[in-house]
N, C-alpha and C positions, 0 to 999 in steps of 0.2 A: 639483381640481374646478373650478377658476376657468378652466380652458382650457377656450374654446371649445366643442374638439369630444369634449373628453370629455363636458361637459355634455351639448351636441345628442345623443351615447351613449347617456346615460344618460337625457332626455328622452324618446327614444322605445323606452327598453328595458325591456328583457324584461319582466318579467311587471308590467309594468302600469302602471296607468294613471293616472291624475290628470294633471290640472293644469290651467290656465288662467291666462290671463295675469290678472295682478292688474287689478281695477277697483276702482269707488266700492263700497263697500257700503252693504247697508242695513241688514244685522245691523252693530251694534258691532264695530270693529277690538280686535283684543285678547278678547274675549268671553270664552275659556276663560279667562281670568287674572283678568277682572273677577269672575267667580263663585269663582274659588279665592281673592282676595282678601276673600270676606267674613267675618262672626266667626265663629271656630268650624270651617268647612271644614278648612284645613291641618292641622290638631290632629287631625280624622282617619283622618288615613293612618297605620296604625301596623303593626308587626311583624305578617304575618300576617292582615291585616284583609280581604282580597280571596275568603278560603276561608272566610267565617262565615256566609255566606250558605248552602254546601249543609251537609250531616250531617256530622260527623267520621268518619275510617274506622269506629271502632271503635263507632259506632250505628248497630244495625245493622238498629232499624225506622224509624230517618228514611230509609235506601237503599230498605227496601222499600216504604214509602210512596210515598218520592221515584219511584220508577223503576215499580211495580205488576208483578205477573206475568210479563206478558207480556215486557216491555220486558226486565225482570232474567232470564230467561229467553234474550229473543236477545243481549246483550250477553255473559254467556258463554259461550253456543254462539260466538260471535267470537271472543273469548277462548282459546277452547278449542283454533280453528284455528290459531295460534300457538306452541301448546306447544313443538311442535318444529322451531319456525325455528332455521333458521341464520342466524346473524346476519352479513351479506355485506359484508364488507372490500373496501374500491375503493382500488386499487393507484393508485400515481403516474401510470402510465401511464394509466389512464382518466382521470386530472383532464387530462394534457398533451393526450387526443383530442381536449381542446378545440380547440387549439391549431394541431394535425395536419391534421384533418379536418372543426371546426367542428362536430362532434355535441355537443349538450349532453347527449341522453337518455344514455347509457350511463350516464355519471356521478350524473344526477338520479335517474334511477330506483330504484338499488339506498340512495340515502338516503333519498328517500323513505319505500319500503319498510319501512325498519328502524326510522325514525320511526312509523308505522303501527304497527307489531306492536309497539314500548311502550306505546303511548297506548291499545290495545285492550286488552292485557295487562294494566296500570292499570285500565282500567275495567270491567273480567271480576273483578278482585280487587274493586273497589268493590263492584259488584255481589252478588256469593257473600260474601266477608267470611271465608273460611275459612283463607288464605293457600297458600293451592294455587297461587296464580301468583305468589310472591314472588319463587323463584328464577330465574325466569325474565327476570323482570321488571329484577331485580338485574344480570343477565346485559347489558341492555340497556344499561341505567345505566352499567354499566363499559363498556361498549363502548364508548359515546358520550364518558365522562370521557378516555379515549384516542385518541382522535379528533385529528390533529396540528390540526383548527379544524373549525367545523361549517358554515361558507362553501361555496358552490359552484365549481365550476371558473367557470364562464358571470358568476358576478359577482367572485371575488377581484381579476379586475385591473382592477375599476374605480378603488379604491384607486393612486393612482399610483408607478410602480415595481415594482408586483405582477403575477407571470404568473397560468397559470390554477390554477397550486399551490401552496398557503397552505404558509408555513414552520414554522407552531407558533409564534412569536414576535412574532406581528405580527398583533393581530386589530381587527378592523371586524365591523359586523352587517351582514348581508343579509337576507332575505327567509328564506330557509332556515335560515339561524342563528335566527334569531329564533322558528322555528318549533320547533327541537330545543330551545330556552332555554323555551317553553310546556311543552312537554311535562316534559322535565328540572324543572322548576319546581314540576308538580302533582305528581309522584314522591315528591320533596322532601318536600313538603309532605304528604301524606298517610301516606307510607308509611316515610319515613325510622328509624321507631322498629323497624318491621318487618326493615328492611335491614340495620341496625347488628346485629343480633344474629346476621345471619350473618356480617357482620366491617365493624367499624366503616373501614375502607379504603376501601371502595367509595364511601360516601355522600362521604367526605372529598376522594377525588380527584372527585367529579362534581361538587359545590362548588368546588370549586380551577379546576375547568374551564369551572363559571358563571361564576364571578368572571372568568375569563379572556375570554371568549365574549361575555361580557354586561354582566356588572355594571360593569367599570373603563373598558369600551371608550365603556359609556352617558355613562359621568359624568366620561371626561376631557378636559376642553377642547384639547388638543392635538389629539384625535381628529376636531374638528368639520368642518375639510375632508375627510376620511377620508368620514365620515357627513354626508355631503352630504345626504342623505335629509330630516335635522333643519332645515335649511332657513338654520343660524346663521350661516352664512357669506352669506347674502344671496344664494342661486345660486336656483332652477328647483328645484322639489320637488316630487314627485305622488305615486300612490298608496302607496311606499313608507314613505311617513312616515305614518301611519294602520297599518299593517299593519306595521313596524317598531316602533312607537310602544305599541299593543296588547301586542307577545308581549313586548319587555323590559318593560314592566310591570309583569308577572306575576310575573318573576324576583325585582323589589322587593317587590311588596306580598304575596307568601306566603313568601320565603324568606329575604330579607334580614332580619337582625335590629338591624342600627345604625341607627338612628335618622334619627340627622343623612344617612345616605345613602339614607335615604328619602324624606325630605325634597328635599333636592337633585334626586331623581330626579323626583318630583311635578312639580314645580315646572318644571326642564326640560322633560317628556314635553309638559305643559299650553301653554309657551313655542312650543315646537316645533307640535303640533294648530294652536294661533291663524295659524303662519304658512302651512300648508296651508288653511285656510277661507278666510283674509284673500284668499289666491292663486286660488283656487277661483270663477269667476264667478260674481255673485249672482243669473243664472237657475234654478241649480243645475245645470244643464248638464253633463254632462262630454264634454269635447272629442275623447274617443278612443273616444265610443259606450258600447254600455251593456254589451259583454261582458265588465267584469272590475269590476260593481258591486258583487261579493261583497266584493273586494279593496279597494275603495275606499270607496267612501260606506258600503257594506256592513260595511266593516272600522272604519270612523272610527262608525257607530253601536257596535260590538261597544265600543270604546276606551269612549265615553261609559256603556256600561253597566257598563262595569267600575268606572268612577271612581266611580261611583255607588253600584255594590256594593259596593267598597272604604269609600267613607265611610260608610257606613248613609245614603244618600241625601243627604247634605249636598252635596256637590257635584252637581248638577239639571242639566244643558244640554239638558234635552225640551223646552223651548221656545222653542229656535229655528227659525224659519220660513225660514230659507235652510238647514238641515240637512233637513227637512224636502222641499222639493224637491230635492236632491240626490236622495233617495229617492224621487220622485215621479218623475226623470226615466226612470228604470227601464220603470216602468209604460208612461209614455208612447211609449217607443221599440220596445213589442211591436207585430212587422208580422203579427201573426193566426199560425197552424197552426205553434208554434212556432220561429218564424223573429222577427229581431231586428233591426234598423239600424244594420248591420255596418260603421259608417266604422271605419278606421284598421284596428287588427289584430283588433277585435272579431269574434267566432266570428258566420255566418249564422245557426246552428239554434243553439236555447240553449233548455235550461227553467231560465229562472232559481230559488232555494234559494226553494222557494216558504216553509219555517219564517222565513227570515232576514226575507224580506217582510213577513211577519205578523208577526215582532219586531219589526221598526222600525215598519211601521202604526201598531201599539199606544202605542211610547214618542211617539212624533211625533203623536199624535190626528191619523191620519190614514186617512179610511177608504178611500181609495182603493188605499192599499198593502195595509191587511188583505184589502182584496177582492180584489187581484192574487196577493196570496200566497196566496190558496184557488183561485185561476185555478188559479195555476200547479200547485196538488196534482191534476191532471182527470188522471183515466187512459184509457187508451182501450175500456174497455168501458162510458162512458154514467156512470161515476160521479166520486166524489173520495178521494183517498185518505188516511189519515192520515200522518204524515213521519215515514219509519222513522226511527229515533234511533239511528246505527250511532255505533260509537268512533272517530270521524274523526281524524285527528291532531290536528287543534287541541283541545286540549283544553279550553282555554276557552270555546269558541264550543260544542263539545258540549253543554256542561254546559247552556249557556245553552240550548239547543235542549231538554233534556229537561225544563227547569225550567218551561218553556211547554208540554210536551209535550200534558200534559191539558186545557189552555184550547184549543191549535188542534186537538187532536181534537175536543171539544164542536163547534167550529165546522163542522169536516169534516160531524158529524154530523150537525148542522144543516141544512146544503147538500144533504144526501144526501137527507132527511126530504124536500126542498123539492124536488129532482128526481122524488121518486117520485107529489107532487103536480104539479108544475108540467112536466115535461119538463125535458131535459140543457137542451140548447139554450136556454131562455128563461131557465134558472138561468145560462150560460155567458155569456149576454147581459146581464143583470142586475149579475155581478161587475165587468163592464165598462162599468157605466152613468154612473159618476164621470167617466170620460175625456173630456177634451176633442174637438170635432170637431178641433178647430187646435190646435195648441201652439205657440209661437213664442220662441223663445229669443235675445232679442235681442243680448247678448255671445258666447256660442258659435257664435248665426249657423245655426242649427239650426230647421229648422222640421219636424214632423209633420201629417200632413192624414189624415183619414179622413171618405172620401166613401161611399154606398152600396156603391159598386164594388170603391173600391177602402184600400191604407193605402200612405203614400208618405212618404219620411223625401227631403228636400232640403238641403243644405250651403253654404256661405259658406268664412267663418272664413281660418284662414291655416295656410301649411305647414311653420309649424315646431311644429305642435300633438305633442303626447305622442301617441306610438305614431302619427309620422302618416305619412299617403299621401298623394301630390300629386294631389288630389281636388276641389280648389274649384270650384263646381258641380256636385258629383256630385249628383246623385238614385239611388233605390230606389224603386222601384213595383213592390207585391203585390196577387195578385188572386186569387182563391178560397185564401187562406192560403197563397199560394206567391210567391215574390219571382220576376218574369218580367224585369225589369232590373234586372240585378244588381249589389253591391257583390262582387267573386270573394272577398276576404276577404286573410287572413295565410296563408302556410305556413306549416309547419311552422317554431318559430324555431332558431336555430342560428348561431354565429359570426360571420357575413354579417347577420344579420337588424336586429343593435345594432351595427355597425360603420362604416366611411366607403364601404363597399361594399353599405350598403341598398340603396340605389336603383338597384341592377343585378338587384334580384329584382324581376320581372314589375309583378307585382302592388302593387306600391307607386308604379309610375310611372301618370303623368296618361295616356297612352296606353292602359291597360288600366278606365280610366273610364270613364263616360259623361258627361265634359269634350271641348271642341271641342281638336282640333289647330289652332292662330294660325299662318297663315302657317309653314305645316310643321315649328312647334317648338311641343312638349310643356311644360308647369308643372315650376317648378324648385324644389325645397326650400329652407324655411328662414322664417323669421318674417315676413320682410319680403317675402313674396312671398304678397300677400293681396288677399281682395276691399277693394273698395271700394262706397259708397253704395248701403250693402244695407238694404235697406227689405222689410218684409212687412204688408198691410193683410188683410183680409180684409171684404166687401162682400155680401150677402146667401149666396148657394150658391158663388160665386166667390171663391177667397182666389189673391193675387198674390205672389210670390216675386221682388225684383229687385236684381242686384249686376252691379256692372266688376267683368269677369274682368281685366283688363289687367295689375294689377299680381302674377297668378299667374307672369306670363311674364317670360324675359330680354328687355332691349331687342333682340334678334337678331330678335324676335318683330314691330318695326315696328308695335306697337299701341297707336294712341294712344284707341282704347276700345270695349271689349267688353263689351255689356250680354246679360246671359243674365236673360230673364224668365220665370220660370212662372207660369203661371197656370191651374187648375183648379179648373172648374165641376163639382158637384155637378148634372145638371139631371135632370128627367125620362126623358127617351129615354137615360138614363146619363152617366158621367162622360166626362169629356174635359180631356185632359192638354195645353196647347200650352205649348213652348219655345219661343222667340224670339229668338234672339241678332242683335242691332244693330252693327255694326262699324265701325269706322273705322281704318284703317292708314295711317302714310306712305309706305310702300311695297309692293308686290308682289313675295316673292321666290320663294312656293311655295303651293301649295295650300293652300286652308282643308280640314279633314277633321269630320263630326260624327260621333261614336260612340257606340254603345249595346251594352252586355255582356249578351249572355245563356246560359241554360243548356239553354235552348229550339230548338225547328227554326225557320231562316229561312227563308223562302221569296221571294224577289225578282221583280222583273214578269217575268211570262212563266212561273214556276214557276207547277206546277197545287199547286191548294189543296182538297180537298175538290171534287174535279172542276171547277172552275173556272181559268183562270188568272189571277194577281198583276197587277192594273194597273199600268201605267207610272203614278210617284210617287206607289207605295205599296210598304210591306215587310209580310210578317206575320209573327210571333212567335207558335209552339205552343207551349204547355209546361203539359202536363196538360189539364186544364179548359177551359184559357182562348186566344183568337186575339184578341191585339191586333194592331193593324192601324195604323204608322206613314206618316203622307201628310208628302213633304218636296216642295224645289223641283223643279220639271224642272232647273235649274239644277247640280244635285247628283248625282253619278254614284254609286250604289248597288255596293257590292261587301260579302261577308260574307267574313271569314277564323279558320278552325276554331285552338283552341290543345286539345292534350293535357291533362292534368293527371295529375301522376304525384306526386304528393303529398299523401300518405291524409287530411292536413288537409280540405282545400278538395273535394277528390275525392268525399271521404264525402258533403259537402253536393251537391254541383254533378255528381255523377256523368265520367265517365270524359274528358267536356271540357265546354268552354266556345264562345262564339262572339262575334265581336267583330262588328257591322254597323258598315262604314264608307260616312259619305255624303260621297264628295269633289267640292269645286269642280272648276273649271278651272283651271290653273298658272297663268293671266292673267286671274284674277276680277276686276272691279273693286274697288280700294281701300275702296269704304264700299258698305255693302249691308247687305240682313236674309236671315238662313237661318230660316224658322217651321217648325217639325214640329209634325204637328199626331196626339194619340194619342187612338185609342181602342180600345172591349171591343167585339168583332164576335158 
C-alpha cells in the first residue's frame, strides 16, 4: 500500500469517500485516545457490552415496547418474505468477471442480497420471538461460515498480490466484509443459544469464520499494510476507516469473550478514528461532496455511538465541534428539489437518510441537522413522513434507527401539526432557516451561495482529492430546484472506474466541466496539480470566489496565470452570476475554450427562442422552468456539442444526454487577456 498508485487506487475508490489532506487542527490531535485515556473508560468494554443497550431475545415486552405494533408488524411481514430464499452461491467465475469484463455488480449483487435476507430474518425473529425464523436464519449462518472469505472481487486485490478471487487463506477486511462480520456478529449474539440446539457446528464454524474474517485480521499487525484503511502505516485513509472501523467492532464488543482482545481492539479501533479526523479538514468539509455522507461522517457518528453504547456512556465524543460540521456539511451542500453538490463521484439527486440526520442532529446539539433530517422526511403530497424502520443490513445502524424511531416520529408529528396550520412551504422554509446564505470552507476550497434565485456550489482544492475529477473551478448553479449547469456526475463504477485507466472515462476529465480549456490542454490529476491564492469574501449582497487555475495544468499548458473569479450578486432585478478568468501565458499554441455542461436546450445567436432570435454574445439555457441567458466576449466563438448517455447512472438524473457549450478563442489569441461571462435568470 505504500505504492504510489495503488494508494492514488484506493484514494479514489470505490465506495467512498473521505479524506482530506491533513491541516492544523482545532479539535485536539489525538481526541479519541485523550477521552479513552480517562479513569474508568477502558475498563468498560467488556464481553458483550455493545448489546445491553436493546432487550435480550428472550424478553419479549422490551421487543414490544421497543418496536410497538405497527413497526413489529412490518418487520415480520419482511421477515416473512425471506422464508423461501435461496441462498445464491457466486461461482469463481463471477469474482474473475471482474477481471474479464470489469463488471462489479454481478458479483456485489447476489452478496449483497444474502446479506439482506439474514439481517431481515434476524430481525422478524426479534420481533415475533417465536423461533419460526431460526432455521432459516441458521441456513444463512452456515452459508456465510463457508464462504472461501466475505471480501469482494472489486476490493480483494487491493491487498497486494491478490486477484479479484480471495483464496480462503489469506484475509483483510473490506467494506463488505465488515458488513457480513455486523450482521454474523448480532446472530451471535442474540440467537446463538437458539442455533446450538439445532447442532452446535453451525455456530462453531461461523465463529471460526469471524475469527478468520475479522477478528485476527483486526488485531494483527502484520496485516496493517494489508489494512491500509487503519491509517498505521502512515498512507492516505478515508471513508473506509469509519465504516470498517464500525462493523469490526461489533464482532469485539458482542461476540468476542477474551478480554485482553478486546481491549487491544478498543484501543486500536480508537488509534485508528484519531487518524481519519486528524486527516479530515477542520472545515468539516468532505472533498468528494456530500453523496456518501452515510458512509462517512454518517458512519464515524454511527462508530461514536456505539462506543458510547458499549461503555454505558463513558466514553462521550458529542462534543466535538469539528464532528459536528462534518455533519453540517451535508445540510449545506443541499442544491434545493432534491438535487446535491455532486463534485467527484457524488450522486446528482440524493434524499439524504433523513433518520441518520436527526441522529446525529441530536448527539451533536445541533439544530440544524435535526431540521434537515425532517427536510429530508417531505413527501410529495404536501406532508412529512415518519422513517420506515426496514431490516437494512446493517444491523447496527438499524437498531439505532428504531431506538429513535418514536422521538423522530414525535417530530414528524409535529411538522405535520404545523403544516396544517402554517402551509407545506413555510414549514419547508422554516426547516431551512439555520442555513447559511454563504458557507465557505476554507481548506476544501468549497464555497456554497444561496441567493433569492438561485443555489450554487463553486470548487478550488486539488486533483488528487478522494473520489476525484479534474474539476478545479468547477461550479453547479440550480434554479427552481433544478441544477441548469451541471456537475454530469460518476457512472456507473466498474474496473476502470479505481484503476490507472480513470481518467479515460468522460466524465472524470476537466473537459467535461465547466473548467476553461488553457491553451488547448485539459487539468491533469494528482495532488500537486491545484489552485492557488484562493481567497473568498463576501461584501453586502455580493460574495467573491477567486483562485489560479495555473497549477491545475501541465506545463504544456504555457500558463503562467489563470485567475478564475466568481462573483455573485444577490440584487433586486435578480441574481447575477459573472466569471472572469484573467490570463496570462508564455505562449500561444492553441485555442483558449470556456465550457459549461448542461442537461438543458441551447440555443445560440441566431436560434429562435420563444419567437425571438439569440443575440450575437449571448447563449440561452432551457431546462424546465427556467432560461438563463449567458453574455460572453465577441471575442469567443460559440459552438454547442450534444454527448449520449447510455449509463442508467447519470441517465436516470440527466435524461437520455447531455450538452457541452463551448466558447472558443481564436488559435492566435493574445497571450494575456480577460474572458468575463456574464449569467443570468431571463
Amino acid at each position: 500500500m505504500k505504492n504510489k498508485t495503488i494508494l492514488t487506487a484506493i484514494a479514489v475508490f470505490a465506495s467512498l469517500l473521505f479524506c482530506a489532506g491533513a491541516s492544523a487542527q482545532d479539535s485536539p490531535r489525538k481526541y479519541m485516545q485523550k477521552l479513552y485515556s480517562q479513569p474508568g473508560v477502558a475498563e468498560s468494554f467488556t464481553p458483550g457490552c455493545l448489546g445491553k443497550k436493546y432487550p435480550a431475545y428472550s424478553d419479549r415486552a422490551g421487543w414490544a415496547k421497543l418496536l410497538g405494533k405497527d413497526m413489529t408488524a412490518q418487520i415480520i411481514e419482511n421477515g416473512e418474505s425471506y422464508l423461501d430464499y435461496i441462498w445464491q452461491h457466486i461461482p469463481a467465475s463471477v469474482y474473475l468477471e471482474f477481471n474479464r469484463s470489469g463488471n462489479r455488480t454481478n458479483m456485489e449483487r447476489p452478496h449483497s442480497q444474502n446479506r439482506a435476507a439474514l439481517a431481515a430474518l434476524l430481525f422478524a425473529e426479534l420481533a415475533e420471538g417465536k423461533g419460526r425464523f431460526i432455521q432459516k436464519i441458521a441456513d444463512g449462518m452456515y452459508y456465510f461460515a463457508f464462504m472461501p472469505a466475505w471480501i469482494i472481487a472489486a476490493h480483494n486485490h487491493y491487498k497486494p498480490g491478490n486477484g479479484p478471487l480471495p483464496s480462503g487463506d489469506d484475509f483483510f477486511i473490506d467494506l463488505f466484509d465488515g458488513e457480513v462480520g455486523s450482521v454474523i456478529s448480532w446472530c451471535l449474539y442474540y440467537i446463538e443459544d437458539e442455533v446450538d440446539k439445532l447442532d452446535p457446528v453451525i455456530c462453531r464454524a461461523v465463529r471460526r469464520a469471524l475469527d478468520n474474517n475479522i477478528i485476527n485480521p483486526f488485531l494483527d499487525p502484520a496485516q496493517e499494510t494489508a489494512q491500509w484503511w487503519m491509517g498505521f502505516d502512515g498512507g492516505f485513509v478515508n471513508n473506509w476507516n469509519p465504516w470498517c472501523n464500525y462493523n469490526a467492532m461489533q464482532a469485539f464488543l458482542l461476540v468476542e469473550k477474551d478480554q485482553a482482545k478486546i481491549n487491544e481492539a478498543v484501543a486500536r479501533s480508537i488509534k485508528s478514528i484519531d487518524i481519519y479526523i486528524d486527516q479530515f479538514n477542520d472545515d468539516g468539509a468532505c472533498d468528494e461532496g456530500p453523496g456518501y455522507f452515510d458512509r462517512a461522517a454518517g458512519m464515524l457518528y454511527n462508530w461514536i455511538q456505539e462506543m458510547y453504547d458499549a461503555s454505558g456512556g463513558k466514553f462521550n465524543a458529542f462534543g466535538n465541534d469539528k464532528i459536528r460540521r462534518m455533519g453540517e456539511f451535508e445540510s449545506r451542500a443541499d442544491m434545493g428539489g432534491g438535487y446535491m453538490a455532486n463534485f467527484a463521484d457524488a450522486a446528482a439527486k440524493l434524499r439524504p437518510d433523513g433518520s441518520l440526520l436527526w441522529n446525529y442532529g441530536k448527539a451533536f446539539d445541533s439544530q440544524e441537522l435535526v431540521d434537515y433530517g425532517l427536510f429530508c422526511l417531505r413527501n410529495d403530497n404536501g406532508g412529512f413522513d415518519k422513517p420506515k424502520v426496514v431490516a437494512e443490513s446493517n444491523v447496527g445502524r438499524a437498531l439505532e434507527r428504531i431506538w429513535n424511531a418514536s422521538k423522530i416520529g414525535s417530530d414528524v408529528d409535529a411538522v405535520n401539526a404545523r403544516v396544517a396550520s402554517e402551509g407545506y412551504d413555510k414549514v419547508l422554509a422554516s426547516l431551512r432557516k439555520s442555513v447559511p446564505a454563504n458557507t465557505w470552507y476554507p481548506q476544501t476550497e468549497v464555497a456554497f451561495l444561496h441567493t433569492s434565485d438561485w443555489n450554487i456550489a463553486a470548487k478550488g482544492g486539488n486533483n488528487g482529492e478522494s473520489h476525484n475529477h479534474n474539476d478545479i473551478g468547477n461550479f453547479i448553479l440550480s434554479s427552481n430546484d433544478h441544477p441548469v449547469l451541471i456537475d454530469v456526475g460518476a457512472p456507473t463504477y466498474t474496473r476502470q472506474t479505481f484503476s490507472d485507466e480513470r481518467y479515460g472515462i468522460f466524465t472524470m476529465q476537466s473537459g467535461w466541466h465547466n473548467v476553461p480549456i488553457i491553451n488547448g490542454t485539459e487539468q491533469k490529476d494528482g495532488e500537486e496539480f491545484a489552485a492557488s491564492n484562493t481567497s473568498f469574501k463576501t461584501k453586502g449582497a455580493t460574495s467573491t470566489l477567486s483562485m489560479d487555475l495555473k497549477g491545475a495544468y501541465l506545463p504544456e499548458a504555457a500558463c503562467n496565470s489563470w485567475v478564475r473569479t466568481f462573483t455573485v450578486t444577490d440584487g433586486k432585478k435578480g441574481s447575477v452570476m459573472t466569471i472572469t478568468d484573467t490570463y496570462s501565458l508564455s505562449s500561444r499554441k492553441a485555442a483558449d475554450e470556456e465550457r459549461f455542461m448542461t442537461a438543458g436546450e441551447v440555443y445560440l445567436p441566431g436560434d429562435v427562442f420563444d419567437g425571438t432570435a439569440v443575440a450575437e454574445g449571448k447563449v440561452l439555457v432551457h431546462d424546465g422552468n427556467t432560461v438563463l441567458e449567458i453574455a460572453y466576449p465577441k471575442t469567443l466563438t460559440p459552438s454547442v456539442e450534444e454527448k449520449e448517455l447510455d449509463d442508467p447512472k447519470i441517465s436516470n438524473v440527466w435524461g437520455p444526454k447531455i450538452s457541452r457549450i463551448v466558447l472558443r478563442s481564436a488559435p492566435n489569441a493574445p497571450v494575456k487577456g480577460t474572458y468575463k461571462m456574464t449569467i443570468t435568470q431571463k
